[in-house]
C-alpha positions as CSV (number, residue, x, y, z in Angstrom):
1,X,38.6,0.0,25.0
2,X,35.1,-1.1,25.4
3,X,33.8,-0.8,29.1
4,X,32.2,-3.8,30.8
5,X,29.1,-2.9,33.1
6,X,27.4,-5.6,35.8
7,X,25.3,-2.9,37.0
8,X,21.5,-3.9,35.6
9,X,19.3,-2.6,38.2
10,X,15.7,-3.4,36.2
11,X,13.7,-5.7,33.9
12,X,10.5,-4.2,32.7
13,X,8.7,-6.0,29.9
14,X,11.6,-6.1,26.6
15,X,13.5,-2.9,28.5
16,X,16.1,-2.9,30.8
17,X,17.8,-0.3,32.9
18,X,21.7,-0.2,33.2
19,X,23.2,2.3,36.3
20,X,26.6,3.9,36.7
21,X,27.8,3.9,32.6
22,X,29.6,6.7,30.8
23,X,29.8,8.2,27.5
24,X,26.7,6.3,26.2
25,X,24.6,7.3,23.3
26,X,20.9,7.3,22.2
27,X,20.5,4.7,19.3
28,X,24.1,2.9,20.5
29,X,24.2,-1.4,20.1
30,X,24.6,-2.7,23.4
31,X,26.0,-6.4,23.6
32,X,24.6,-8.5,26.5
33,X,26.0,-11.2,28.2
34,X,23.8,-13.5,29.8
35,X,25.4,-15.4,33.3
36,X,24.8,-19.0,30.9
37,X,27.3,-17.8,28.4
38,X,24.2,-16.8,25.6
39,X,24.4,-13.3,24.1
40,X,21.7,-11.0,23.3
41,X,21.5,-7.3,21.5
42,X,19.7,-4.3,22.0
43,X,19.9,-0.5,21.5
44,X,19.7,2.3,23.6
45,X,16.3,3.9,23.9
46,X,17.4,6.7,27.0
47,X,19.8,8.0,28.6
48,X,19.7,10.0,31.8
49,X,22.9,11.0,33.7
50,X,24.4,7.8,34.4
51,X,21.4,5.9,33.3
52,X,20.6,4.0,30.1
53,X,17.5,2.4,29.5
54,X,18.3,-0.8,26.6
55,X,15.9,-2.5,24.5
56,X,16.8,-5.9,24.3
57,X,15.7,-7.1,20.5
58,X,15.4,-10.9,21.9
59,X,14.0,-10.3,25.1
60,X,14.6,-9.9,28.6
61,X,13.5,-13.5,29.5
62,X,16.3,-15.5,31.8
63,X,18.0,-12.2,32.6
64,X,19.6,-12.3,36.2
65,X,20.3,-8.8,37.5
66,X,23.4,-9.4,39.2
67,X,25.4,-11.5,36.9
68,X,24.2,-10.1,33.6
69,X,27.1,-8.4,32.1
70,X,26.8,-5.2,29.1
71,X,29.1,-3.6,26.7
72,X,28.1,-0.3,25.1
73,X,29.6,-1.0,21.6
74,X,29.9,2.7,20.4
75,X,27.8,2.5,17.1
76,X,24.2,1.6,16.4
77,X,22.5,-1.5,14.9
78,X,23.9,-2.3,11.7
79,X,23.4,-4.7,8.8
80,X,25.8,-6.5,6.5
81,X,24.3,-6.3,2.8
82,X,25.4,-7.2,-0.4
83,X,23.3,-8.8,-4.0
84,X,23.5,-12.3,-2.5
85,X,20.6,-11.3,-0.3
86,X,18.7,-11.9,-3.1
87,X,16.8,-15.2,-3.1
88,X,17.5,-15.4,0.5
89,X,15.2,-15.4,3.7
90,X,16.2,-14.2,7.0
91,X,14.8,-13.0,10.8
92,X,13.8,-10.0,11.4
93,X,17.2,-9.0,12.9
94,X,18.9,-10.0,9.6
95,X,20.1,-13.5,10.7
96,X,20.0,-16.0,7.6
97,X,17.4,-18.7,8.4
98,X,17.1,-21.2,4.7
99,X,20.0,-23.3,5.6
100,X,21.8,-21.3,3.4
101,X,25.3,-19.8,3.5
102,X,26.1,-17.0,6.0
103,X,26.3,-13.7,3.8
104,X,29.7,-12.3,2.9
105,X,28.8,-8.3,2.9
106,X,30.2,-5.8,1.0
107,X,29.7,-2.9,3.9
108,X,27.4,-2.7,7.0
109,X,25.0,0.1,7.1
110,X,22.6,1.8,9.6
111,X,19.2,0.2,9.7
112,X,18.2,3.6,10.4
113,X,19.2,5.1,7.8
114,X,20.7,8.4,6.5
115,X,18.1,11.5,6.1
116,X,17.0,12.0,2.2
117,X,17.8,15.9,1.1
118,X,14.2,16.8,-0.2
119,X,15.8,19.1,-2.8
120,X,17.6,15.6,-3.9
121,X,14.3,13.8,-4.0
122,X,13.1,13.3,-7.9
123,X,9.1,13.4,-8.5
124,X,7.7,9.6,-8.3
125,X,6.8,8.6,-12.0
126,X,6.9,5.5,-14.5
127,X,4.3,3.3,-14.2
128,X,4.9,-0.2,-12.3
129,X,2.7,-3.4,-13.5
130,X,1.2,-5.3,-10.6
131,X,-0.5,-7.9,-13.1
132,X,-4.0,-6.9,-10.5
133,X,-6.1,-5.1,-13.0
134,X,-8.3,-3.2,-10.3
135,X,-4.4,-1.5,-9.5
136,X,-3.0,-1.0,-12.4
137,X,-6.4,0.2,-14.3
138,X,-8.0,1.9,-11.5
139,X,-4.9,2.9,-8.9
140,X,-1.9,2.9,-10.8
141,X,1.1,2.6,-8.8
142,X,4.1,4.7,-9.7
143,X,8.1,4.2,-9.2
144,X,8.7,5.7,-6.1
145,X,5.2,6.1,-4.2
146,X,3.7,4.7,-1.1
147,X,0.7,2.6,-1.7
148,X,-0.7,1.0,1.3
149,X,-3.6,-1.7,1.2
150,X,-5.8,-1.3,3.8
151,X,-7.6,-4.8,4.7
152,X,-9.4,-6.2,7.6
153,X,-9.4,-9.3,9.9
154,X,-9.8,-12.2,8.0
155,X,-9.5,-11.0,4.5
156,X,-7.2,-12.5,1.6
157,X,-4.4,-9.8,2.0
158,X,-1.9,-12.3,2.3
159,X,-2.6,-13.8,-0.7
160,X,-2.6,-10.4,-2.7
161,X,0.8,-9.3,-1.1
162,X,1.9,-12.9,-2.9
163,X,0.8,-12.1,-5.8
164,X,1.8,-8.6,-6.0
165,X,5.5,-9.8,-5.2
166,X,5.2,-12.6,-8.0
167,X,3.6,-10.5,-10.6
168,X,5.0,-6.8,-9.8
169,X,7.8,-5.6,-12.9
170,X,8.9,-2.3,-14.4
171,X,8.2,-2.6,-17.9
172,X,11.2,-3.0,-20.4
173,X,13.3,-3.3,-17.2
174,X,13.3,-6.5,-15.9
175,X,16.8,-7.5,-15.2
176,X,17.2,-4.8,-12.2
177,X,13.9,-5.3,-10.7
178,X,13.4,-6.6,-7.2
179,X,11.3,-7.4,-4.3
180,X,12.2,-6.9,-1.0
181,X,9.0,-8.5,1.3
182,X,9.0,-8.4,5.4
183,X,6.1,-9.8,7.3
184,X,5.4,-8.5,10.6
185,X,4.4,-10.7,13.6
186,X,2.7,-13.4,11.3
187,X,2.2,-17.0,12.5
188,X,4.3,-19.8,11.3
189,X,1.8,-21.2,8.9
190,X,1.3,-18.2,7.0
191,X,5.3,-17.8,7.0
192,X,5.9,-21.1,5.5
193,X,3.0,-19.6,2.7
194,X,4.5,-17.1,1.5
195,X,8.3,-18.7,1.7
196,X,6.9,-21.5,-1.0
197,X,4.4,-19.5,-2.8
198,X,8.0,-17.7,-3.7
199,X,9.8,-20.3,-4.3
200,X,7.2,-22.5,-6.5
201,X,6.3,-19.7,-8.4
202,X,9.9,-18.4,-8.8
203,X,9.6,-15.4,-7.2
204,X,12.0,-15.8,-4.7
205,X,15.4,-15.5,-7.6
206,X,14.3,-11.7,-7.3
207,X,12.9,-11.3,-3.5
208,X,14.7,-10.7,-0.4
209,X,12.4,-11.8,2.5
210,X,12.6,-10.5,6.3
211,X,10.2,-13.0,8.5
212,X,9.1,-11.8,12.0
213,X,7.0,-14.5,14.0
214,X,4.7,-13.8,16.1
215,X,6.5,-15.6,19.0
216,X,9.3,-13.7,18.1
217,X,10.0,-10.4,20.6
218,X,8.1,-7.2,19.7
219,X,11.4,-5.5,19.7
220,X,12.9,-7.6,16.8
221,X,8.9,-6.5,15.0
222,X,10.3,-2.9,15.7
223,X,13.6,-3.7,13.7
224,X,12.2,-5.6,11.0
225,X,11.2,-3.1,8.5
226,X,14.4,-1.2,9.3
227,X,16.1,-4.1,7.6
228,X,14.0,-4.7,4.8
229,X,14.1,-0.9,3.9
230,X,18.1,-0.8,4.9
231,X,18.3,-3.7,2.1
232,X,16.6,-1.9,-0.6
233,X,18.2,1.2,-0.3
234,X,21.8,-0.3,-0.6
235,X,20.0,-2.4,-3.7
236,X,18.2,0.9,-5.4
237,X,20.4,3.4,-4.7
238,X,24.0,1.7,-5.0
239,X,23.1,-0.9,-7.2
240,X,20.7,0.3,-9.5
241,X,17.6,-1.5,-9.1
242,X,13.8,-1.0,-9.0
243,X,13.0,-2.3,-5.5
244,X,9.4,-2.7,-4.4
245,X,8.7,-3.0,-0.6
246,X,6.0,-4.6,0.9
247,X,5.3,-4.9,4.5
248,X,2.9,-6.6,6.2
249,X,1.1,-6.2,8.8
250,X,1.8,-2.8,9.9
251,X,-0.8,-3.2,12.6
252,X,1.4,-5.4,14.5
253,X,4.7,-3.4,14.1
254,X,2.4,-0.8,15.9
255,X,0.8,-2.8,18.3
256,X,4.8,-3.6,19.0
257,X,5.1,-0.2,19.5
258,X,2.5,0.2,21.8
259,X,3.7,-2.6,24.4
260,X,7.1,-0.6,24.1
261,X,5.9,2.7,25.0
262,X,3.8,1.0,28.0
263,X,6.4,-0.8,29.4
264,X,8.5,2.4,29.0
265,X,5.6,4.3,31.2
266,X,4.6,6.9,28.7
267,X,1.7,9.0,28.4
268,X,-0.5,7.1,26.3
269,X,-1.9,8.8,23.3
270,X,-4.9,7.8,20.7
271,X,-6.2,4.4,21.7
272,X,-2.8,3.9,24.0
273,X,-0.8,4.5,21.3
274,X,2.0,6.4,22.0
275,X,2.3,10.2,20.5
276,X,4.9,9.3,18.2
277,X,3.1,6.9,16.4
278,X,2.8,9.8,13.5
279,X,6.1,10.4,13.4
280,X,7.7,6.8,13.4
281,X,5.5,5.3,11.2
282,X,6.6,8.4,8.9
283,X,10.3,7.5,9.4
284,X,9.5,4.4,7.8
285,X,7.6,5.4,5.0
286,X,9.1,8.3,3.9
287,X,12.3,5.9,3.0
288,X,10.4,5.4,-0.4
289,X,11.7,7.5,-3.4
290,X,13.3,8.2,-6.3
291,X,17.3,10.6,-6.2
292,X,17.8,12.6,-8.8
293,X,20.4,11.4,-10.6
294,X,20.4,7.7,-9.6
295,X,18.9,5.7,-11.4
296,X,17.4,2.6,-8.8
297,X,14.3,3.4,-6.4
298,X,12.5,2.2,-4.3
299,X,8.2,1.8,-4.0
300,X,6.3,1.1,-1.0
301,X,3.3,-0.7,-0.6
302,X,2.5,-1.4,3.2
303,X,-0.6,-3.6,4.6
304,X,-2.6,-3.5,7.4
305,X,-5.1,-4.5,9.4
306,X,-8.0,-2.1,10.5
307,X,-9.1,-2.8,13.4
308,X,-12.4,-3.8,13.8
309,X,-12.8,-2.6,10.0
310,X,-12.4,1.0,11.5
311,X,-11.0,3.0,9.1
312,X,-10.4,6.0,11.7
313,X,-8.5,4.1,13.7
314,X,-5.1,5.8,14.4
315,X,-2.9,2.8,12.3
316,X,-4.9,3.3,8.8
317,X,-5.7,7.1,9.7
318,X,-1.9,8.2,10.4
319,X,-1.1,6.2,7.3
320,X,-3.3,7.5,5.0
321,X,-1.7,11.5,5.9
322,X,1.9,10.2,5.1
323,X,1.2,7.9,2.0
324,X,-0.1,8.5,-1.2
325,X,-3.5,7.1,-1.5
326,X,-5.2,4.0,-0.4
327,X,-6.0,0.7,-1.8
328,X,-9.3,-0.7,0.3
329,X,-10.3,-4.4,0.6
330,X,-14.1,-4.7,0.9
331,X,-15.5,-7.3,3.1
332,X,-18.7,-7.1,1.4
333,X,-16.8,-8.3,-2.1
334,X,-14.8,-10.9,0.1
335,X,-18.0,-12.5,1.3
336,X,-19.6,-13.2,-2.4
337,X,-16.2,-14.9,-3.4
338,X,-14.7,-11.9,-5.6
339,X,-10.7,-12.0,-5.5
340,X,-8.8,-10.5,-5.1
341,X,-11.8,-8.2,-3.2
342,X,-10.7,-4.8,-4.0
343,X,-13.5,-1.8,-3.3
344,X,-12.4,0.1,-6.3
345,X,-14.6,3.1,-5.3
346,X,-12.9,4.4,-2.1
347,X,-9.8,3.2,-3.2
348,X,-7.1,5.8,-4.3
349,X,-3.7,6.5,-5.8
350,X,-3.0,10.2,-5.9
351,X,0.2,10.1,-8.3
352,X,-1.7,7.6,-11.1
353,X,-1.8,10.5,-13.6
354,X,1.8,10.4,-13.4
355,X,2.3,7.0,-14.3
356,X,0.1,6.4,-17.4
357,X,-0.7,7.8,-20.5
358,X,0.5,7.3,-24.1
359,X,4.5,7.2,-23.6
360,X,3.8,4.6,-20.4
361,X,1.0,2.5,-20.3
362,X,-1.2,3.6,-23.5
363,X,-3.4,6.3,-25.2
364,X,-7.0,5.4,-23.3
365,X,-5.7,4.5,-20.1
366,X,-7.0,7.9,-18.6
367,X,-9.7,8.4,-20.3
368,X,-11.1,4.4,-19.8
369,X,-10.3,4.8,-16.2
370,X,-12.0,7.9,-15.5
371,X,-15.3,6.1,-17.2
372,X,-14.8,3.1,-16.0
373,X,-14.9,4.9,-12.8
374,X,-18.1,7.0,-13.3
375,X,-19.8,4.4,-14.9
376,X,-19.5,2.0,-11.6
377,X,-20.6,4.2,-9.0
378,X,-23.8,5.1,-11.7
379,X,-24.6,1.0,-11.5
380,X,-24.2,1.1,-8.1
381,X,-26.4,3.8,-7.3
382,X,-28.6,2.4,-10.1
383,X,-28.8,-1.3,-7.9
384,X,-29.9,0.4,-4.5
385,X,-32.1,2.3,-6.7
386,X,-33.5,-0.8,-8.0
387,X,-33.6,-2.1,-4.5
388,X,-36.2,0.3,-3.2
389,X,-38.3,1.0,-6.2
390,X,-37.5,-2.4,-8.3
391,X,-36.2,-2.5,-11.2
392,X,-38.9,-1.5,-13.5
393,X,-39.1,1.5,-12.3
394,X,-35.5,1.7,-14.2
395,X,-34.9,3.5,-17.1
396,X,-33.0,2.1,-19.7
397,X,-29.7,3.3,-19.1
398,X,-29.8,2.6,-15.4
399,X,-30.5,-0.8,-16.6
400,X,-26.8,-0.7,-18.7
401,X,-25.2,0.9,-15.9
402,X,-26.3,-1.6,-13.4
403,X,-25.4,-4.4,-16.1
404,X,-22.0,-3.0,-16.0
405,X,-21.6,-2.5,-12.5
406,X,-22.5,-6.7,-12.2
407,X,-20.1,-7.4,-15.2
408,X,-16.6,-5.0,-14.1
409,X,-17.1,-6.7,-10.1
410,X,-17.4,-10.5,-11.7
411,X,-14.5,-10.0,-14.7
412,X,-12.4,-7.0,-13.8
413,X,-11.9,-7.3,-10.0
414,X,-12.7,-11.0,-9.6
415,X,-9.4,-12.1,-11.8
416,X,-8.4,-14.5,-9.1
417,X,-5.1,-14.7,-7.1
418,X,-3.0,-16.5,-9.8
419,X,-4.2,-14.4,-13.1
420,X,-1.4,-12.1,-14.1
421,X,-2.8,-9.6,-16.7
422,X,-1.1,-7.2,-18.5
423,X,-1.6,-3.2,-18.5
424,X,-3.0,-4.4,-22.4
425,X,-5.0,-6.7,-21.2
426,X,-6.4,-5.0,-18.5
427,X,-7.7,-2.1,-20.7
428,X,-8.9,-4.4,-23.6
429,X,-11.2,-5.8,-21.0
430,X,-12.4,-1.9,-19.6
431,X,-13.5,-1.4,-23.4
432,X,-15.4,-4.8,-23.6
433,X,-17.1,-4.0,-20.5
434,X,-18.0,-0.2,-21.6
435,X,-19.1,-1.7,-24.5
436,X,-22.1,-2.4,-22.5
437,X,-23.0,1.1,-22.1
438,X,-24.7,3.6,-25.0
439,X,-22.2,5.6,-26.5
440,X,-23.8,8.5,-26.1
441,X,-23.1,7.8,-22.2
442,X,-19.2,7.7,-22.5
443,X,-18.6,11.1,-21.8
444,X,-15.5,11.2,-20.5
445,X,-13.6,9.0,-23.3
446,X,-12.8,11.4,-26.1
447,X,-14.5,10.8,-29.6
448,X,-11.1,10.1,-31.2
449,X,-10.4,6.7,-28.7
450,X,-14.3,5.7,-29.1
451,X,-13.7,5.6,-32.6
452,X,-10.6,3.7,-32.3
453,X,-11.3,1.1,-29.9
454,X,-15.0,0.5,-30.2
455,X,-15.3,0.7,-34.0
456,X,-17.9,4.0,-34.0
457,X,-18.3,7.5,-34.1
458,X,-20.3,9.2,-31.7
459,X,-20.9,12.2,-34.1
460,X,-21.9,10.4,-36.8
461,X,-24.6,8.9,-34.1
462,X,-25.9,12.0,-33.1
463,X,-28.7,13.2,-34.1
464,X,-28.4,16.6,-36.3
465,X,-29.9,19.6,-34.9
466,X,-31.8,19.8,-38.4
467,X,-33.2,16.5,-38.1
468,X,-34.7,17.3,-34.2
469,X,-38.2,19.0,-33.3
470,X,-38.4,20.4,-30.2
471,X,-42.6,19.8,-29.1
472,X,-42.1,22.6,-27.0
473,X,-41.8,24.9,-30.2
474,X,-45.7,25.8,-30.9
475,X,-46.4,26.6,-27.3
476,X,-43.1,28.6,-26.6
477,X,-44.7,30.3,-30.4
478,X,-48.2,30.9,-28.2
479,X,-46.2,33.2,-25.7
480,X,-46.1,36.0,-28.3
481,X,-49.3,36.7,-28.6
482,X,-50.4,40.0,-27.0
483,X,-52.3,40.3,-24.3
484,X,-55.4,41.8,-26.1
485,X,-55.9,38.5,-28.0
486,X,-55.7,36.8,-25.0
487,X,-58.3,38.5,-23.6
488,X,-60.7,38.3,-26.7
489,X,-60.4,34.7,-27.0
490,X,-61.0,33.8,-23.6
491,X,-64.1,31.9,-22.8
492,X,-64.3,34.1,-19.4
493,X,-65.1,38.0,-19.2
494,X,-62.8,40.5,-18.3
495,X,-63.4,43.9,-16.6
């Protein structure tokens, strides 16, 4: 029989401190009873002796110390799940809130879910179609990564986690694909955003969303992803499906963190983050992957903020050592009107050569993206080139390469929010765009696809070795002439 405690002794910030309990432990639910009747939840963050310090998910606000009543509840914070979560929106605790029905589960699980056996974990691989040509060109994303977007106050990344959710498929497997989408500490005007950009644009028959205001309590922010990643590991694991996560902002899950560890009076680490920070957001992003043997999985792509565009900053820094790569928005492409504005040159998705290629996207893609690649950071360094010496001073080929570098930001980044382009037509548009380039410069594209896709063949271009004079020829020829004629034809005199 559960025990009932009236023992509270402290309110600190969301915490509060519970004397004289027994047989408590770490992670347990704790049911709250407030002296109006209302009922709150929290978990257990400590436990010392007879102490337990709780973390109340909605707050300690209208607590009284004396008549506030507690009930250690023996197991920790659970969720009810089942396929009807699909198409449905909900708290950040898991409570539905579109008027719908309440959820009939088919089994409650841990939000914290169970440790994956690495030796069960199956390499990432297959390539997953965002419809955003700069990603699936550039920084292919694979079933089973983690591919954060790193953005910046004020940038469009709102808009590009919409479209990613609309647009994002497996190819050839549509019918157990999903979305499962959890927005951290957002305001109510982009929530009501993104809930009809899903449901206008249809999205929302294969999302699950998790919505976290930010007037909500930082501890609920804390639990949020817990229950979007709890949901897509029942839905990819025991149902089969393709799930793709995407979180954002994970700035304000760790600024929730932050205001957690202070009120807890911990020894501050980076920035007054606490020390864990490394560690918790890895508990959260290591629940991406693929099970050998099963055939769902589940694909991360968090967002966040970096604050005051710093990308050393502790969020975007710890992130980048756990994840897979980086995709960076630029506010430099933001502010001349390119979207979405993706910097495709620090950008990076370390598992892309695992997810394209003849068998999953096509023959060129490695090859086109590789050159594509080259060839824009030549036009860059072509245009600050041109900046400082003008642009006669240019030789012809810096001339194409800064023509292409203009043409792949205004028609291969620049696609706009609402422009869904396939993996096809994403790399017919690479080979228009090379097409601006001299052949003999597309040196990392093998003849073969040159031929192919641009109609010519760079051998039968090339100038024959026959057919070539070298003007060096007669005066590397004078060098073998002795030393004596050198002498006797010389206008001067020699001792």
């Amino acid at each position: 029989m559960l025990k009932e405690y009236k023992s509270v002794s402290e309110v600190v910030g969301p915490l509060m401190l519970v004397e004289g309990v027994e047989n408590v432990k770490y992670e347990e639910l704790v049911d709250i009873r407030l002296q109006n009747g209302d009922r709150r939840r929290g978990r257990v963050l400590e436990i010392e002796n007879d102490k337990a310090l709780v973390q109340v998910y909605e707050g300690t606000s209208g607590i009284n110390l004396r008549e506030t009543s507690t009930r250690f509840l023996g197991k920790p914070l659970e969720l009810g799940v089942s396929e009807d979560m699909i198409g449905r929106v909900f708290d950040g605790l898991g409570n539905p809130i579109d008027d719908g029905p309440k959820i009939i589960a088919d089994k409650s699980l841990d939000v914290n879910g169970n440790p994956m056996n690495p030796y069960a974990r199956d390499y990432p691989d297959e390539f997953i179609q965002t419809g955003v040509s700069v990603i699936d060109g550039l920084n292919t994303l694979v079933r089973g990564q983690k591919l954060p977007i790193f953005s910046a106050s004020g940038l469009p990344h709102n808009q590009l986690a919409a479209q990613i959710a609309r647009q994002a498929r497996v190819l050839g497997d549509d019918t157990h694909f999903a979305v499962v989408f959890a927005a951290l500490g957002i305001t109510f005007e982009e929530s009501r955003y993104f809930i009809d950009d899903f449901t206008e644009n249809g999205a929302i028959d294969q999302s699950v969303l998790f919505i976290n205001l930010a007037d909500d309590p930082a501890i609920e922010r804390i639990s949020t992803p817990k229950m979007a990643l709890t949901t897509a590991e029942y839905l990819a694991y025991e149902k089969g499906y393709h799930v793709l996560v995407i979180m954002t902002d994970m700035t304000n899950y760790a600024e929730a963190l932050r205001e957690v560890s202070a009120a807890r009076k911990e020894v501050p680490g980076r920035r007054g983050y606490p020390g864990y920070l490394y560690t918790d957001l890895a508990g959260i992003y290591e629940r991406a992957g693929r099970i050998k043997g099963v055939e769902g999985s589940i694909t991360q792509i968090p967002i966040l903020t970096m604050p005051e565009d710093d990308i050393t900053h502790p969020i975007p820094d710890l992130t980048g050592y756990i994840t897979e790569g980086q995709i960076i928005m630029g506010r430099e492409l933001h502010k001349r009107n390119l979207q979405p504005p993706i910097d495709a040159t620090p950008s990076l998705s370390r598992l892309k050569d695992n997810g394209i290629g003849e068998d999953k996207t096509r023959d060129d893609h490695k090859d086109t993206m590789n050159q594509i690649y080259a060839a824009y950071t030549s036009g860059k360094q072509a245009k600050e080139l041109a900046n400082i010496l003008g642009e006669a001073a240019l030789s012809d080929n810096d001339k194409s390469f800064m023509k292409f570098a203009e043409e792949f930001e205004d028609k291969y980044i620049s696609q706009g929010f609402y422009k869904n382009r396939t993996i096809e037509e994403t790399l017919d548009l690479g080979w228009e765009l090379l097409k601006l380039i001299p052949v003999s410069e597309l040196k990392r594209i093998d003849d073969k696809l040159i031929k192919k896709y641009l109609g010519v063949d760079p051998q039968a271009n090339a100038e024959s070795d026959d057919d070539y004079s070298d003007p060096l020829d007669e005066h590397d020829a004078d060098l073998t002439v002795t030393r004596d004629e050198r002498i006797e034809n010389s206008p001067y005199e020699y001792e």
